[in-house]
N, C-alpha and C positions, 0 to 999 in steps of 0.2 A: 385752523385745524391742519395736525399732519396728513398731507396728501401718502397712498399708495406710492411707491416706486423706486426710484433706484437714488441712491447720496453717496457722497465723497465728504467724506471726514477728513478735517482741516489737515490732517496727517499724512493723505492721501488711501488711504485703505475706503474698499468701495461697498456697500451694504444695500439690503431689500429694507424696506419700511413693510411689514406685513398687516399692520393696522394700530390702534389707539387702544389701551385697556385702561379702564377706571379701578384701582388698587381697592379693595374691599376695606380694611380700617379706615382710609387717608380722605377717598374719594381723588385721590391726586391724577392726576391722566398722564400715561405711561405711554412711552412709545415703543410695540415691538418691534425687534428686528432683527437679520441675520445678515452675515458674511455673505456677501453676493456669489462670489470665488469660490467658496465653500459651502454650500448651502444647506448640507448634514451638518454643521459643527454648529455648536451653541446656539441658541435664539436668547437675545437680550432685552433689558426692559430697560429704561432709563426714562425719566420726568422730562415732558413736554419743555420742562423752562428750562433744563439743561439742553437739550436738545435743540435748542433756539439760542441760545448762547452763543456769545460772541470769545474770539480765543485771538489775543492780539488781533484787533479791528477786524478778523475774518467770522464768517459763520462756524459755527463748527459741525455743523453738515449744510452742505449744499445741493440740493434735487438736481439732478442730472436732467434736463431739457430731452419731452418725450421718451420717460422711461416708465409710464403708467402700465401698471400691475393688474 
């Protein structure tokens, strides 16, 4: 399961995980989140399996160590 907290996206841009939503058609489990930096701007959804995906052999978000929400 996605933990709460703070990630670094393989790109470098840094985000809050604000928690897990299960999609009402799909049941697919979505991960919300927002711009750390910015934290009024957008809140995004994106699939757990995307979320966990790998982008050239790196994670494409990586939990920032001790940044529990």
């Amino acid at each position: 399961m996605i933990q709460k907290g703070i990630y670094r996206h393989f790109k470098g841009g840094i985000y809050e995980v604000i928690g897990v939503a299960i999609h009402t058609e799909t049941q697919d489990a979505l991960v919300i989140y927002r711009d750390y930096e910015n934290p009024n701007s957008i809140t995004w959804a994106r699939p757990v399996s995307m979320w966990n995906d790998t982008v050239n052999g790196k994670p494409r978000f990586e939990r920032i160590e001790g940044s529990e929400t």
